[in-house]
C-alpha positions in Angstrom: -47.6 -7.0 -20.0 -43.6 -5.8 -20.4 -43.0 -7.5 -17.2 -44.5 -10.9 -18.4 -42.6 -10.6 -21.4 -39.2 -9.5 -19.7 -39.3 -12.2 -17.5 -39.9 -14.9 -20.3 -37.1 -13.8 -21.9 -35.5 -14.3 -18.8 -36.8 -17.5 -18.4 -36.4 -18.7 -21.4 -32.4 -17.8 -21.4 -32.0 -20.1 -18.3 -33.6 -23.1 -20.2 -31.6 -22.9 -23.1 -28.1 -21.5 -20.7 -25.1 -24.3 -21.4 -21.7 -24.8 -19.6 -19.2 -25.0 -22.1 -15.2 -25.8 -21.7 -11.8 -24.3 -22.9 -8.7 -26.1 -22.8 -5.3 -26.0 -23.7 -5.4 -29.7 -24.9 -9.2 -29.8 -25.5 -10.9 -32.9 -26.7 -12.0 -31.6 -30.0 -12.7 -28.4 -32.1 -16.3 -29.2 -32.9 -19.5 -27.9 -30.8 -21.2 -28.2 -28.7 -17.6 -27.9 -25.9 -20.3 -29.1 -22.8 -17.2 -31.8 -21.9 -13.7 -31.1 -20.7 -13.0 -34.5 -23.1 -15.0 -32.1 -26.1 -13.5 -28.8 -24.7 -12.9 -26.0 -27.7 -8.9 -25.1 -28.6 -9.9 -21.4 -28.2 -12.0 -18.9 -26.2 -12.7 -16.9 -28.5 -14.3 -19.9 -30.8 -15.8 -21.0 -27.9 -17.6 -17.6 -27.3 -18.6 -17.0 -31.0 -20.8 -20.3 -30.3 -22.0 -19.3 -27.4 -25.7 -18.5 -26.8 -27.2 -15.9 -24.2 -26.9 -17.1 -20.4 -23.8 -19.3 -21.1 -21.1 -20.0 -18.9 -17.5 -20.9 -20.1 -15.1 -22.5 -18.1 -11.2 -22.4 -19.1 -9.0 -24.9 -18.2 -4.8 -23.5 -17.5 -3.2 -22.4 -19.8 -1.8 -19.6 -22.0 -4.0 -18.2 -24.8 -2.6 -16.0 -27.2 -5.9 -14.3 -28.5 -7.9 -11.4 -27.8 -11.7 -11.3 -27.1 -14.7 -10.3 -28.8 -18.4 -10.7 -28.0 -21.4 -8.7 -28.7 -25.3 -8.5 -27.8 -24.6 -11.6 -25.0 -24.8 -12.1 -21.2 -21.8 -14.7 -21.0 -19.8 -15.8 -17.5 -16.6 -17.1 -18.3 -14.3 -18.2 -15.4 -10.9 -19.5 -15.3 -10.2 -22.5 -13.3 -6.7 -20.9 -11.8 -5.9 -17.8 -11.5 -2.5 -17.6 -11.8 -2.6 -19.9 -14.6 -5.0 -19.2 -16.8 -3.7 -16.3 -18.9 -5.5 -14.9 -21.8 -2.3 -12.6 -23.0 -3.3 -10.4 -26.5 0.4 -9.0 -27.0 1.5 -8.3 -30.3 -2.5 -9.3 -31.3 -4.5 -6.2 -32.9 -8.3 -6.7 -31.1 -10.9 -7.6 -33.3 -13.1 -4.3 -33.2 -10.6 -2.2 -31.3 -6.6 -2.8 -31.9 -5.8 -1.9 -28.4 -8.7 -4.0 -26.5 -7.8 -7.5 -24.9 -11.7 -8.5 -24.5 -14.4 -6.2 -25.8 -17.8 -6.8 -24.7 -20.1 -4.8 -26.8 -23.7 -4.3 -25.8 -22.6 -7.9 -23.5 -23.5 -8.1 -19.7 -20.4 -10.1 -18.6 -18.8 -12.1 -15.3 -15.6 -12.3 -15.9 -13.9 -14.7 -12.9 -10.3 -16.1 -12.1 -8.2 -15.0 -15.0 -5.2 -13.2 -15.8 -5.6 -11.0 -18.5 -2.4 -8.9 -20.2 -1.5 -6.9 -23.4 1.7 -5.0 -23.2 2.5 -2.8 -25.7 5.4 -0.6 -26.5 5.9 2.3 -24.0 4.8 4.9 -26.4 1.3 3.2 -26.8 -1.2 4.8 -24.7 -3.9 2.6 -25.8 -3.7 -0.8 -24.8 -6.3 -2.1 -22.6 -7.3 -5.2 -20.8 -10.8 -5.3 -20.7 -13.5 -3.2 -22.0 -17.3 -3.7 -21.2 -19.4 -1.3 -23.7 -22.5 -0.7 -23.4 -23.0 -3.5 -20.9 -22.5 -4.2 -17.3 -20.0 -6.7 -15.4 -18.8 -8.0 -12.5 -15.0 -9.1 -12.4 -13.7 -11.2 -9.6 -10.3 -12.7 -8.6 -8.7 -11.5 -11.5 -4.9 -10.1 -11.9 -4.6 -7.3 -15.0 -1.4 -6.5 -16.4 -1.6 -4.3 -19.4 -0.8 -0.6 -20.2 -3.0 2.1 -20.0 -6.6 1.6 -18.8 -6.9 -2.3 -16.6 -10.8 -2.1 -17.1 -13.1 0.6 -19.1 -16.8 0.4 -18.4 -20.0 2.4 -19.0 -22.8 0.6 -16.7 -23.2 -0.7 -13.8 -19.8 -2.4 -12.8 -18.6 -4.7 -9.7 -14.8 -5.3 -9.7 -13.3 -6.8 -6.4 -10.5 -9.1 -5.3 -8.5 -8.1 -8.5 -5.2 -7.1 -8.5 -3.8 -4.2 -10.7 0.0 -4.8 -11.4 2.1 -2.5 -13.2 -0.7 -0.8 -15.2 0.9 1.6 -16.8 0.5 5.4 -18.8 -2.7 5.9 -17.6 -5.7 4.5 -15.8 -6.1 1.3 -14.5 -10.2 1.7 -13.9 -11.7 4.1 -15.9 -15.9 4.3 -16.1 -17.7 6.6 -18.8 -21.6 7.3 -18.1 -23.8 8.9 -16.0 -26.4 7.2 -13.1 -24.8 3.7 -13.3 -22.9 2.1 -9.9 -19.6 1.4 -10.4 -18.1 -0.8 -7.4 -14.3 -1.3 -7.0 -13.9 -3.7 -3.5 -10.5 -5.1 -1.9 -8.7 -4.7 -4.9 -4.7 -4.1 -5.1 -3.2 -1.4 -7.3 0.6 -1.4 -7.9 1.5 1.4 -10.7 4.6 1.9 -12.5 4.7 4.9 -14.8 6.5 4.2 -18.5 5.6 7.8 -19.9 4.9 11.0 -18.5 1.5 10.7 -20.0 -0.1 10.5 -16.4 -1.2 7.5 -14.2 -4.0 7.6 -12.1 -5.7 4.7 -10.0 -9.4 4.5 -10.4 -10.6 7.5 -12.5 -13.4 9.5 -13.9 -14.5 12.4 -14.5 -16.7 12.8 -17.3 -20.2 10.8 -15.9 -21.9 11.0 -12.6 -22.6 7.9 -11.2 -22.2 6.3 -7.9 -19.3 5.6 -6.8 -18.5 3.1 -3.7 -15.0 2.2 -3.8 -13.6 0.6 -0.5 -11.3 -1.2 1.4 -8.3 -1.1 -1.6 -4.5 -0.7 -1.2 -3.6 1.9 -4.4 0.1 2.5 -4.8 3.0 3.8 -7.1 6.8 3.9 -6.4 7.1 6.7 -8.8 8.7 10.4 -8.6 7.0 11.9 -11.1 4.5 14.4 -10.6 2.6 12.9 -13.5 1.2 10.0 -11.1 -1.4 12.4 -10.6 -4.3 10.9 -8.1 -5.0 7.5 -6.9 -8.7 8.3 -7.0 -9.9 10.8 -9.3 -13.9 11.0 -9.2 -15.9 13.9 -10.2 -19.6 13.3 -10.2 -23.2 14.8 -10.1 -23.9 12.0 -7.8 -22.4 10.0 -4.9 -19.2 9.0 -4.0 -18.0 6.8 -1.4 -14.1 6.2 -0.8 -13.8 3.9 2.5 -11.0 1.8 4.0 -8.8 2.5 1.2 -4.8 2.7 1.7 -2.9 4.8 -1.3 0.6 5.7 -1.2 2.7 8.1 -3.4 0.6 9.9 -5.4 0.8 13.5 -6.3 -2.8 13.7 -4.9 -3.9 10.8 -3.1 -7.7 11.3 -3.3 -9.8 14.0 -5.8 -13.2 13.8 -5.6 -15.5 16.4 -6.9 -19.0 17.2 -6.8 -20.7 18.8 -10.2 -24.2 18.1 -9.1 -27.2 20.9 -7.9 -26.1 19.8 -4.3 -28.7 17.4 -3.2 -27.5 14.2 -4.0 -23.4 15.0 -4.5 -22.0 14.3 -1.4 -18.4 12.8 -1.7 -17.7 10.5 1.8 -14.2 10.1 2.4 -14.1 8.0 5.5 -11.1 5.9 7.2 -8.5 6.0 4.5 -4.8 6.2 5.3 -2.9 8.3 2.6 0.7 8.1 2.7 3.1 10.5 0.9 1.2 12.5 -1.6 3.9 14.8 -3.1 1.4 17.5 -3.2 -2.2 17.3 -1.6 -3.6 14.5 0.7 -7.5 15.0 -0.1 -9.0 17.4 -3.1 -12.1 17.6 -2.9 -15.6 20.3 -3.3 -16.7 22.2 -5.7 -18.7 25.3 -6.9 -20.1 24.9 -3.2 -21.1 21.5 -2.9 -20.8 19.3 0.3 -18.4 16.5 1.2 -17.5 14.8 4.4 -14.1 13.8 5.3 -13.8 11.6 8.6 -11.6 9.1 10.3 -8.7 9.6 7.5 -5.0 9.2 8.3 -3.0 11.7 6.0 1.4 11.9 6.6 4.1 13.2 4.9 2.1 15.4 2.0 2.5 19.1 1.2 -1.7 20.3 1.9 -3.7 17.9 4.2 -6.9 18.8 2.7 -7.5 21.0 -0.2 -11.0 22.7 -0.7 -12.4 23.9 -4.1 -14.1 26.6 -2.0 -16.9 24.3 -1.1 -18.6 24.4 2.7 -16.9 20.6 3.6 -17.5 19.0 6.7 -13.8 18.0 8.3 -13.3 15.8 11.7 -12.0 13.4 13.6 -9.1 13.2 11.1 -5.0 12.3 11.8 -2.6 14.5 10.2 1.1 14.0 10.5 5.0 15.1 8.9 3.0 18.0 6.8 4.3 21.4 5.1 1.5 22.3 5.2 -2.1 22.2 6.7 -5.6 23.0 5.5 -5.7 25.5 2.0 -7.9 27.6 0.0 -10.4 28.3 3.0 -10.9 24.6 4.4 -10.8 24.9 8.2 -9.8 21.9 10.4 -12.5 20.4 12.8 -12.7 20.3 16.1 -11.6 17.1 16.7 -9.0 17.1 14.2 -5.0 16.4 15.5 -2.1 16.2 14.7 0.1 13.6 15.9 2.4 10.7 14.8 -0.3 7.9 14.2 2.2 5.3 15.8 2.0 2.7 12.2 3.0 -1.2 13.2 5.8 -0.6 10.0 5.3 2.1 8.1 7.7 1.0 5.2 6.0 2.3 1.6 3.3 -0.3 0.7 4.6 -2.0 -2.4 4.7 -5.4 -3.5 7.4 -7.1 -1.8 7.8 -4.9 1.2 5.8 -5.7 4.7 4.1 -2.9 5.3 2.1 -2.8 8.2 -0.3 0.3 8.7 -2.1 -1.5 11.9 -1.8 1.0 15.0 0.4 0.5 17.8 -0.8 0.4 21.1 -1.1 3.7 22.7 -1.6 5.5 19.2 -4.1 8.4 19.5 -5.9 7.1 16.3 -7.6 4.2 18.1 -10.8 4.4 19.2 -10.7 8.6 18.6 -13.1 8.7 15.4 -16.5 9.9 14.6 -18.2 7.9 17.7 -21.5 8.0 15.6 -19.1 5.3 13.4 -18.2 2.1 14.9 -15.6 -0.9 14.0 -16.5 -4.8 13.6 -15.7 -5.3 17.3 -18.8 -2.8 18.7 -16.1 -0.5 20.4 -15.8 3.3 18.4 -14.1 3.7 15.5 -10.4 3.4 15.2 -8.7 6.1 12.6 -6.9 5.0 9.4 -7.6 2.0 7.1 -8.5 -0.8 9.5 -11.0 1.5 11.3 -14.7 1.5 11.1 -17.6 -1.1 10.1 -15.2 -2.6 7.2 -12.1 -2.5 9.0 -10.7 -5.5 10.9 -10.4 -6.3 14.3 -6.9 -6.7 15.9 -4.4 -7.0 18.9 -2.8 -3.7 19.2 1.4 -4.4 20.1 3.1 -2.5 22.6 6.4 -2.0 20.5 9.5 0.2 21.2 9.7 3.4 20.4 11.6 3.7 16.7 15.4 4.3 16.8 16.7 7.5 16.7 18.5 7.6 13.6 19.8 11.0 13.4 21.9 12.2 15.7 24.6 15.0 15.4 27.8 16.6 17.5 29.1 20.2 17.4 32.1 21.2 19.4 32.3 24.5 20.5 35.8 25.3 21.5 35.4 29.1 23.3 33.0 27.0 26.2 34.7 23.4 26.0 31.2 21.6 25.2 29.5 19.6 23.2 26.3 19.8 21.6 24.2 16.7 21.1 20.8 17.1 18.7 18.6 14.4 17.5 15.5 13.6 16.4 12.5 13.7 18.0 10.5 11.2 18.9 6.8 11.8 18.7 4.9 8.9 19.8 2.3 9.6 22.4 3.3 7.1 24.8 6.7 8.3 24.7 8.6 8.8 28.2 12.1 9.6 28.3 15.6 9.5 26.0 18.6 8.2 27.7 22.5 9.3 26.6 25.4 7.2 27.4 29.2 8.2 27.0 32.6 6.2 27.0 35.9 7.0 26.1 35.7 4.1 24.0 34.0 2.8 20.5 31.2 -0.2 20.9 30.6 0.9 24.4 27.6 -1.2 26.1 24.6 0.4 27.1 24.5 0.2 30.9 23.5 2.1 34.1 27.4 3.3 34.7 27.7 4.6 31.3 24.3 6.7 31.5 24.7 10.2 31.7 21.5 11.9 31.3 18.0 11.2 31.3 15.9 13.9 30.0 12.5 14.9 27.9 14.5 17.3 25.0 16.4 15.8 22.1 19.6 18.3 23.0 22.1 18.2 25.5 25.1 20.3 26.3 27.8 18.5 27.7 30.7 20.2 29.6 34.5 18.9 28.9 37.9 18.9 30.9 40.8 21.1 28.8 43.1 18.9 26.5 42.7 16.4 24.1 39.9 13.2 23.9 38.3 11.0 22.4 34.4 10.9 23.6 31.5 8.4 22.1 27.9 9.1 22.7 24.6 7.2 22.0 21.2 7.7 22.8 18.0 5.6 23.0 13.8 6.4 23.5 11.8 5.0 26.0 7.8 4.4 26.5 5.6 4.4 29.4 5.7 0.7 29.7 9.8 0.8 29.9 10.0 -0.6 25.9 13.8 1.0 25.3 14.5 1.7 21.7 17.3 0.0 19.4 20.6 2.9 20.2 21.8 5.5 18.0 24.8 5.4 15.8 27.6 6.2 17.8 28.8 9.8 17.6 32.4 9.8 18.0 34.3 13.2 19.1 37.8 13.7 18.6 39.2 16.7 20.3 42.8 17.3 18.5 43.5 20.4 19.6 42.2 23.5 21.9 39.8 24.9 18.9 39.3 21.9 17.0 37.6 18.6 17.0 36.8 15.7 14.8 32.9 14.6 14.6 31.9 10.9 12.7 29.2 8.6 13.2 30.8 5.3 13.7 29.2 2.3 12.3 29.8 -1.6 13.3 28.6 -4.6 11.6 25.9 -5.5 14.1 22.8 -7.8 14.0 20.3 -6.9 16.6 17.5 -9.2 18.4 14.3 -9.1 16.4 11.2 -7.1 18.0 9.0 -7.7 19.3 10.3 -11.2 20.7 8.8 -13.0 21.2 5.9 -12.3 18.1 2.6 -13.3 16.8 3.3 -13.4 13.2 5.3 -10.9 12.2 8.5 -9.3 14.0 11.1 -6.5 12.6 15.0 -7.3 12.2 17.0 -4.7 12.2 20.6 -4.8 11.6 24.0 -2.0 10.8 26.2 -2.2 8.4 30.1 -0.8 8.4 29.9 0.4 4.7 27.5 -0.4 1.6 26.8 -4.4 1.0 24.9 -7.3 -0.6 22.6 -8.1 2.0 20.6 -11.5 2.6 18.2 -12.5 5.8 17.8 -15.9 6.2 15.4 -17.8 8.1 16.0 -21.2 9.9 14.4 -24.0 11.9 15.8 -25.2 15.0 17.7 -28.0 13.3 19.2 -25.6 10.9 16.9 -26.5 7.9 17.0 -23.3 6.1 13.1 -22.2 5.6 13.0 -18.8 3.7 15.7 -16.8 2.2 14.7 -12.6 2.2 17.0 -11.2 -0.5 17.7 -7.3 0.7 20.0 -7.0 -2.1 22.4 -4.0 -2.0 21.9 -1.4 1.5 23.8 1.4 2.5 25.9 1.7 5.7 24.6 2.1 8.2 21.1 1.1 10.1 19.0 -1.1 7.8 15.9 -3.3 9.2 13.6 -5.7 7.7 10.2 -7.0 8.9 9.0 -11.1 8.0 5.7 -12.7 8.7 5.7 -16.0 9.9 2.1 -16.7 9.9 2.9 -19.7 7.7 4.8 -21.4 9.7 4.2 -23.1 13.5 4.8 -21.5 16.6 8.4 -22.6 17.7 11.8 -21.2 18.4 13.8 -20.1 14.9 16.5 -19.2 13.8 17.3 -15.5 11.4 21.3 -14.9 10.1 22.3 -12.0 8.5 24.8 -12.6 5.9 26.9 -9.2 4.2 28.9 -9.4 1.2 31.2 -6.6 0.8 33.4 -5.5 -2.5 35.1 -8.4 -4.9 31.9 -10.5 -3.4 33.6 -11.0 -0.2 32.3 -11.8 2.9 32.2 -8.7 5.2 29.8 -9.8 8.3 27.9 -12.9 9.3 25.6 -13.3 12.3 22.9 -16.3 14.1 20.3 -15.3 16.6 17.2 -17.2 18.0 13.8 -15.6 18.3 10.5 -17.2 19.5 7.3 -16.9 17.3 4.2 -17.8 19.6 0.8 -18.5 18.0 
């Protein structure tokens, strides 16, 4: 008998549900707002008329008024993104000061808007949208507001929403226990205003399910208050997949509070970049979690137990202090070895990251084999591995240019000591040195003095003075040859002394790989510090795009652009450098060859 009666309810909500309409320059102010030509001035108005099962549509726009709604299951859903902005600040909520849209006992669909409320950066209490007491699903939405982006305390969807600049504190932040809370292909960028803490998707009060998958979470702060970019603790399930977060002081914490049978955290294919402290945190009181297929660089602690019995394989560590801490043992199939990243430039808005693997990496195709990725084969490691990974060419690129390299003359044996740095890629072959008695040398076969497998070499001088100039490049297995070295220049002045610079020229280099399908790297040195601008041309000399570096030190400086919008054709990239008293220091044309 409850189910008959539910499902009238039901029923009877769809008979009575009406499409209503918003607009800017609505037709009138009066109900019922079923017409764009009768739409209502104001959502908010629009909403307080509203019955249960109605769906509002809002036209672009900018609406300075926060939301309120209780006891209703209401879709609204903007017709643009980008343009239709519902933007509370300086507006107290209605209920809650702080809140942009509160939905109070309300199951909600919130679609295709941009919702923001910025306060001052003392306030720790503004917040776009909160959903209390009631479930919601919100879809292609951007949130830009301080402190929490969404609170919610049921069962919650949120996917293709981007995070920007949410700031002094959480930008996803769920409450109760047993409820699913889903964050999907959402983008994160965080910029801390207080040392208050900022955290990506957080809780840890409840214990529900957790899936949260295939998101790019990221902050460009120092601070160690950007604490983690997922903090979860739960007597329940958690599952972090496919997620990229970079520049956290922990990059994942997930912790099980549960009797053990059903709080397993999963923390599978994720590519952590630069946690100032700990990669993965996770355990606890002797509960299980499973760590596979993740890609963690340039951290303190790879993995960080809370004395729990974890399960660790089939992971990528790289560039750490440290390894595995407080008891956590490394599986057998865990390595570590330089993951070979497409670009591994820090993955923030405006920069062109590329996490893909290079050809040759020893993360493809070396995971869990039990897991396997969209194309059939066995799991890749990192981000783009596994069932919701992607499927793509792997590039055979040169190794990277070795960027640091360093002379020391040593007078009582007349030599020279050449160090540099590694390279570490696991198709890598050979380094080459080459050696003039004069600067801007070419690299060719008769100024090739060693080939060798060590990044030092000694190299024996005739009495007197000179003046010597060294560079050095990588090689692969396939022949690639890297972009040269700075040149070291040695000036021998006198029997026990010498004078040791690195000399830089103005220099625009051919792009790589070239030719490309979409993107390609140009890389480019500068004499001394500059205002930098990349420009991109057809071959008529229509300029197409302008890539504004803004200010870059001397020396070597590259840049990577994606043509995918463009056809496949020959172009044309210039480097223009403006030095001091805005005048022009260096300015350079090449071609390069983009091939769909």
């Amino acid at each position: 008998m409850k189910t008959i009666i539910v499902l009238f309810i039901l029923l009877t909500n769809l008979l009575i549900a009406e499409t209503r309409y918003v607009s800017k320059t609505g037709g009138t102010p009066a109900p019922p707002y079923t017409s764009w030509d009768t739409a209502c001035d104001s959502i908010q108005k629009c909403l307080d008329y509203c019955s249960n099962g109605d769906t509002v549509y809002i036209d672009r726009g900018i609406y300075k008024e926060t939301l309120y709604t209780l006891n209703k299951t209401i879709t609204i859903i903007g017709v643009d993104t980008d343009e239709c902005i519902i933007d509370g600040t300086g507006i107290d909520g209605q209920i809650h000061s702080k809140v942009l849209a509160h939905f109070k006992q309300s199951n909600v669909i919130i679609k295709g808007l941009t919702l923001k409320k910025r306060g001052a950066i003392s306030d720790y209490s503004n917040n776009a949208i909160y959903i209390q007491k009631g479930s919601g699903i919100i879809e292609n939405c951007k949130i830009d507001s301080t402190q929490y982006g969404v609170s919610t305390t049921q069962n919650t969807l949120i996917t293709n929403t981007i995070f920007n600049v949410v700031t002094t504190g959480e930008s996803i932040i769920s409450y109760e226990d047993y409820y699913k809370f889903s964050t999907i292909n959402c983008y994160f960028n965080l910029v801390l205003l207080n040392t208050g803490g900022c955290e990506g998707i957080e809780n840890t009060i409840g214990g529900g399910q957790y899936e949260i998958r295939n998101n790019i979470i990221t902050t460009n702060e120092d601070y160690y208050d950007v604490y983690y970019g997922i903090n979860i603790s739960t007597n329940n399930k958690a599952v972090i997949i496919n997620n990229l977060i970079s520049g956290f002081a922990s990059s994942i914490h997930a912790l099980a509070t549960g009797d053990g049978s059903t709080d397993t955290s999963f923390v599978i294919n994720n590519t952590l970049i630069n946690p100032t402290n700990v990669g993965i945190a996770t355990g606890n009181n002797g509960k299980y979690f499973v760590l596979k297929n993740n890609i963690i660089t340039q951290c303190k602690h790879a993995v960080y137990s809370y004395g729990s019995p974890g399960y660790s394989d089939y992971n990528l560590f790289f560039n750490l202090s440290r390894g595995m801490y407080n008891g956590m043992t490394a599986g057998a199939n865990d390595r570590i070895a330089d993951p070979m990243f497409v670009n591994d430039t820090v993955p923030l808005v405006g920069n062109l990251y590329d996490y893909r693997l290079q050809k040759y990496s020893p993360g493809i195709d070396a995971g869990d084999p039990n897991i396997l990725d969209v194309d059939g084969t066995r799991s890749d490691i990192g981000v783009y591995g596994g069932p919701y990974g992607i499927s793509y060419e792997y590039q055979d690129l040169a190794p990277k240019q070795i960027k640091k390299i360093t002379a020391k003359y040593k007078p009582d044996s007349s030599k020279i000591e050449l160090v540099w740095d590694k390279r570490w890629e696991s198709d890598f072959k050979e380094y080459r040195l080459y050696k003039d008695i004069k600067s801007n040398f070419n690299i060719d076969p008769k100024h090739l003095i060693a080939t060798l497998s060590d990044s030092v070499y000694t190299d024996y001088l005739t009495k007197g003075s000179q003046e010597l100039y060294y560079k050095v490049i990588a090689v692969d297995s396939t022949g690639n040859e890297s972009i040269p070295s700075a040149e070291v220049n040695v000036t021998i002045t006198d029997v026990n002394e010498a004078d040791i610079k690195l000399n830089y020229n103005y220099e625009l280099y051919q792009n790589y790989p070239n030719p490309f399908n979409p993107s390609t790297t140009i890389s480019y040195n500068l004499k001394e510090q500059g205002d930098v601008r990349v420009k991109l041309y057809n071959i008529t000399g229509q300029l197409l795009q302008t890539f504004i570096e803004g200010e870059k030190d001397k020396g070597y400086n590259e840049t990577k652009i994606d043509l995918s919008n463009y056809a496949s054709g020959i172009y044309l990239y210039r480097l223009e450098v403006t030095g001091k008293g805005k005048i022009p220091a260096f300015n350079d044309l090449k071609k390069m060859v983009y091939v769909k």
